[in-house]
C-alpha positions in Angstrom: -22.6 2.7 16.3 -24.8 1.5 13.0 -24.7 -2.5 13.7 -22.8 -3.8 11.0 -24.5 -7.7 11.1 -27.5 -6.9 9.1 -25.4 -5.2 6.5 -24.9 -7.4 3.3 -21.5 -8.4 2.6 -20.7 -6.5 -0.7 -17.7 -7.1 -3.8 -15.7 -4.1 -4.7 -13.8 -3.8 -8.3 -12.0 -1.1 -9.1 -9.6 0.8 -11.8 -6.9 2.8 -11.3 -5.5 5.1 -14.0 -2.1 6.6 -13.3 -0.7 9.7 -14.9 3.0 10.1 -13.4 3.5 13.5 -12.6 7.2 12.9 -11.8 10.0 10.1 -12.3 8.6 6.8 -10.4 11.4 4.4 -9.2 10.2 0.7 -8.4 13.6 -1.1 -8.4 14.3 -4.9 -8.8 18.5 -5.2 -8.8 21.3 -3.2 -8.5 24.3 -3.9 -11.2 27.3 -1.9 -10.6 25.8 1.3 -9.4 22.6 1.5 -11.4 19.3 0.5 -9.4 17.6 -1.2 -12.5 13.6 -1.1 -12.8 11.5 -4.3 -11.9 10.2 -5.3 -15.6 7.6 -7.9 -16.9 8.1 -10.3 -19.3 5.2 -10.1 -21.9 4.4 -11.8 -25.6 4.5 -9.0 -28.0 4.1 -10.4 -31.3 4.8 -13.9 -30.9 8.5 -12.2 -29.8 9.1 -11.6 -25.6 9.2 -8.3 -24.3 10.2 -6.7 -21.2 7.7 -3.6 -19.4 8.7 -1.6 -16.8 6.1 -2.4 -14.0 5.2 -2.1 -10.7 4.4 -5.2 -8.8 0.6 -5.5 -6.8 2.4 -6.6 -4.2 4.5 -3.2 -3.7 1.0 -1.5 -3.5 -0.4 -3.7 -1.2 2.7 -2.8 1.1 2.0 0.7 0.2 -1.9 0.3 1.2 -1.5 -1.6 4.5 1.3 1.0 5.9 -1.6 3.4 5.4 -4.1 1.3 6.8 -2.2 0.4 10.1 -1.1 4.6 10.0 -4.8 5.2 10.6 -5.4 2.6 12.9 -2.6 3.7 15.0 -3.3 7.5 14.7 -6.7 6.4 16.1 -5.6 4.7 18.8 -2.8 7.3 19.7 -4.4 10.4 19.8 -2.5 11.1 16.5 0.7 10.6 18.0 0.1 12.5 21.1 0.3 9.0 23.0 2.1 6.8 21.4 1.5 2.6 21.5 4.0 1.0 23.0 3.9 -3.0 21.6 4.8 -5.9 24.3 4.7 -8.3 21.5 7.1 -7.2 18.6 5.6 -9.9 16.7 2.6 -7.9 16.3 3.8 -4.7 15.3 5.0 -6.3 12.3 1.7 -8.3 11.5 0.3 -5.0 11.1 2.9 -2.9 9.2 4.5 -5.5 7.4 1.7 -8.7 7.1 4.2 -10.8 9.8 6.4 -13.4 8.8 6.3 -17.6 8.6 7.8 -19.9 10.4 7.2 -21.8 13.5 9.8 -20.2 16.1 7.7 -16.8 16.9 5.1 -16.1 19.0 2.4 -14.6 16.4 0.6 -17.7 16.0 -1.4 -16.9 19.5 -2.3 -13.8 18.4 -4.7 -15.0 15.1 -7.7 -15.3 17.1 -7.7 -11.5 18.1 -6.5 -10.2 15.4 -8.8 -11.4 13.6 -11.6 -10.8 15.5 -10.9 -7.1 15.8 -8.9 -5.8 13.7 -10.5 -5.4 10.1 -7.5 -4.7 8.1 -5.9 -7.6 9.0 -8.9 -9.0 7.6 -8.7 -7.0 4.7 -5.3 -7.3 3.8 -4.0 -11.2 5.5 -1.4 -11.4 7.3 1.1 -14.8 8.7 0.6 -16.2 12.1 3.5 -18.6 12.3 2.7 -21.3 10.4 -1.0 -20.2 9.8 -2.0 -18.0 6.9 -4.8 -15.4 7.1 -5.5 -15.1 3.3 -6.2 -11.7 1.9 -9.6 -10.5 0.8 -8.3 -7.8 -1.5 -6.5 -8.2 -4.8 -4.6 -5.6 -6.6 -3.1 -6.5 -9.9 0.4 -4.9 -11.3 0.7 -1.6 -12.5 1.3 -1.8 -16.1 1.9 1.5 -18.3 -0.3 2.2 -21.4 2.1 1.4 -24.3 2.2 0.1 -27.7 3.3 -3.5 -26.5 0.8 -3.9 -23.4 -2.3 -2.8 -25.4 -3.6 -6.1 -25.6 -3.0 -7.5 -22.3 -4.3 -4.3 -20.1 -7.5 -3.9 -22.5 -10.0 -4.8 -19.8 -8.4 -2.5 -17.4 -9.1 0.4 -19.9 -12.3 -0.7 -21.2 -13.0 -0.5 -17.7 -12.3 3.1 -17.2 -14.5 4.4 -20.0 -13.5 6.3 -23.3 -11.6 9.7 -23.6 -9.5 8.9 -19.8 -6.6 7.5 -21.7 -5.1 8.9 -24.7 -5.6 7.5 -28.0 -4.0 4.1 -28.1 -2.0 5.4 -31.6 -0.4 7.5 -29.3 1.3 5.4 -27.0 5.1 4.9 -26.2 6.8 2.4 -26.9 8.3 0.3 -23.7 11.9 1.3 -24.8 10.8 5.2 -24.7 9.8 4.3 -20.8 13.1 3.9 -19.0 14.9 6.9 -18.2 18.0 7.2 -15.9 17.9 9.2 -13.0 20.8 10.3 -10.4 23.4 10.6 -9.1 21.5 9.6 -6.2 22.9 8.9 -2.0 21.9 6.1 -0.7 22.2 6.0 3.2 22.5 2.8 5.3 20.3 3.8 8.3 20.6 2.1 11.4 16.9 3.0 12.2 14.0 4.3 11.0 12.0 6.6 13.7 10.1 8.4 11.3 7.9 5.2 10.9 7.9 5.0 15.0 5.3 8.4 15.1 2.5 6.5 16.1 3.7 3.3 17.9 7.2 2.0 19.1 7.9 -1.8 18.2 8.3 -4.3 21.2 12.0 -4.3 22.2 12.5 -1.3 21.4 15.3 1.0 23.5 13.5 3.3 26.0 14.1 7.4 25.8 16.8 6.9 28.1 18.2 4.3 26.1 17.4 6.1 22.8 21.3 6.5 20.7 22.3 10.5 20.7 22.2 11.7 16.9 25.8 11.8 17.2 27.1 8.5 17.8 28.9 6.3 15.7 25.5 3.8 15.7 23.1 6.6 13.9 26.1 7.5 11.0 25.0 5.3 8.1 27.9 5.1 5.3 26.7 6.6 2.0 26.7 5.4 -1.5 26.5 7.2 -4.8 24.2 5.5 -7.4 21.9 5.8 -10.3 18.4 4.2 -10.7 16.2 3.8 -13.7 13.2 5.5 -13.5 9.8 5.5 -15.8 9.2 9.2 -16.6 6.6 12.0 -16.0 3.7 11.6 -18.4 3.3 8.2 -18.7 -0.3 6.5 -18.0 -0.8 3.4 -16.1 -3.3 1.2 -15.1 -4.6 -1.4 -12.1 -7.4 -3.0 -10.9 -8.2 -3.9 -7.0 -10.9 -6.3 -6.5 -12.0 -8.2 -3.3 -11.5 -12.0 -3.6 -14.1 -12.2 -1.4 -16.8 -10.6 -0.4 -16.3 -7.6 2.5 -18.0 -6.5 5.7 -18.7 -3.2 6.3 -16.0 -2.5 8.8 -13.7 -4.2 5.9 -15.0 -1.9 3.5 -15.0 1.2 5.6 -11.4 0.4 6.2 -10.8 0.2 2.5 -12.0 3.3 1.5 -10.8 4.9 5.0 -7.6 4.2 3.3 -8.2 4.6 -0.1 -8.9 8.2 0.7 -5.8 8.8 3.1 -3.2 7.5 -0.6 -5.3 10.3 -2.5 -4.9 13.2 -0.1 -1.3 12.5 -1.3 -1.1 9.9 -4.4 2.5 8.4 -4.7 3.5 5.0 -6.3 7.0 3.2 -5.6 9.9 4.2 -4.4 11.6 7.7 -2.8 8.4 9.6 -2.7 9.6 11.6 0.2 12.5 12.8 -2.5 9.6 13.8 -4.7 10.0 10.4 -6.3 6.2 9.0 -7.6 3.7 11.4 -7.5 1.0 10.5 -9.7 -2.9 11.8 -10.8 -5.3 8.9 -10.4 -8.7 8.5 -11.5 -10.9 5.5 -10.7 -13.8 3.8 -11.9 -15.6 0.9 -10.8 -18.6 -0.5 -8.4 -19.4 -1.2 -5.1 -21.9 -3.7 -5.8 -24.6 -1.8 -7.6 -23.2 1.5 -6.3 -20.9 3.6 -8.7 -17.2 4.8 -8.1 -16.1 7.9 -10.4 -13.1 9.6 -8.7 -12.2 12.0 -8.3 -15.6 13.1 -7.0 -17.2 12.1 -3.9 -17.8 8.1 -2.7 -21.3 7.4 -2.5 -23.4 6.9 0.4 -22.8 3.3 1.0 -19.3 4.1 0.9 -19.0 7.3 3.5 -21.2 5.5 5.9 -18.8 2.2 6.3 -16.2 4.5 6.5 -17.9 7.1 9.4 -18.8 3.4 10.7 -15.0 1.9 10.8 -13.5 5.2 12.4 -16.6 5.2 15.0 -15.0 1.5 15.5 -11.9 2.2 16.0 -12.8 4.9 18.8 -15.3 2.8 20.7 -13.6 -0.3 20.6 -10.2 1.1 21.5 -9.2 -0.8 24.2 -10.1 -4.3 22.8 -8.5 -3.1 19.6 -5.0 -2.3 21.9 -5.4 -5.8 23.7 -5.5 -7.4 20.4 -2.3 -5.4 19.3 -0.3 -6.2 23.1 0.0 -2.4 22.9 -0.2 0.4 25.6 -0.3 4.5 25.5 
């Protein structure tokens, strides 16, 4: 493997540009039966306003599922062996960025996890009472309408002319809510489909596993409606390290970057057919270029052929780190 210590740390900054092929759903309350979308409150000529938006933080979730995906899939055989976790605690410091408070038992695990797992790194995570701060940034998702033209005009400088449309052209925020539905929403007791790759500590063994026709596995169902912001619409984001990134760091990045745009979805229901958007990014690796879609540069494939090469030789620290088995 390439030795990654006399590599220069390096700053990424990217934009995103959004076109949404089909309804996205990113939802923020529920009054009566209508799932309402999460909005921003701007200053639109001197008068608020609220945007339909999609938080940075949902995409962050969406990014370090994908990243830990990978990691697993690695470590797994792609699923053929699955990781069994003898600390629960750090299943969900990897899928889900753990939790705070002072009554778990993450807080031993920092030291590892930090040392050899560079998405953790990457993304921060909670150990306890300890905070692993996040190198990576990604701002809100923010469509490309008459009322955010002021506030998201970096963002499109950013991406170069004739991306966008013309900015006369633009909705107004109004013309961007649309409801969707009827909809059936199913209280699950479960979700296996994100156990493919590893089962959580605790977890009930196959012998132990509930039949699919038990009383446990029948969620009750709901009818509802949820406001969605239609096909068509552009948006834009930025992600931007807060500090600078190794090359394991930014292999992991971009390792994940290019698993979201074999299949680009943003918020919620994707596997309905909810979210599916065209993206193009622009924006530097230091002095190094990003136009997609095309290919990454060098500097870029090698840290990722360099963090996968990682994850194979270093498996078994990797799985110590984790408390997992095959």
């Amino acid at each position: 493997m390439t030795s990654i210590t006399t590599k220069p740390l390096v700053n990424v900054r990217l934009t995103l540009a959004y076109l949404a092929e089909q309804p996205i759903i990113h939802t923020d309350e529920t009054i009566g039966n209508i799932s309402k979308l999460k909005k921003m409150r701007i200053i639109y000529n001197g008068k608020p306003e609220s945007v339909p938006t999609l938080s940075g933080n949902s995409f962050r979730g969406q990014l370090r599922d994908i990243l830990a995906d990978q990691l697993c899939s690695s470590l797994s055989n792609n699923g053929l062996a699955r990781l069994s976790f003898k600390n629960n605690d750090a299943y969900g410091i990897l899928y889900s960025g753990g939790a705070l408070g002072e009554k778990n038992t993450s807080a031993a695990l920092l030291k590892d996890f930090q040392t050899w797992i560079p998405s953790v790194r990457l993304m921060g995570a909670a150990f306890g009472n300890v905070m692993l701060p996040s190198k990576l940034a990604a701002t809100h998702i923010i469509p490309c309408a008459e009322q955010t033209r002021q506030i998201i005009q970096t963002m499109c400088d950013a991406l170069g002319p004739n991306l966008l449309p013309a900015e006369d052209v633009w909705p107004k925020t109004r013309d961007l809510i649309f409801n969707d539905g009827p909809l059936t929403r199913k209280d699950d007791g479960r979700d296996v489909t994100r156990q493919r790759f590893a089962i959580p500590g605790t977890i009930a063994t196959p012998s132990e596993e509930i039949s699919d026709n038990s009383e446990t596995q029948k969620g009750q169902q709901m009818i509802y409606y949820v406001e969605c912001i239609p096909p068509g619409t552009w948006l834009v984001q930025q992600l931007y390290s807060k500090l600078p990134l190794d090359q394991l760091e930014l292999g992991c990045l971009f390792d994940g970057l290019t698993a979201f745009l074999d299949h680009p979805t943003i918020g919620g229901r994707s596997a309905a057919g909810y979210g599916q958007v065209r993206i193009a990014i622009r924006g530097s690796v230091d002095k190094a270029k990003i136009s997609w879609p095309s290919e990454w540069p060098e500097d870029v494939t090698n840290a990722i052929q360099v963090y996968q090469e990682y994850m194979k030789e270093q498996q078994e620290s990797i799985l110590d780190a984790l408390t997992a088995q095959k």
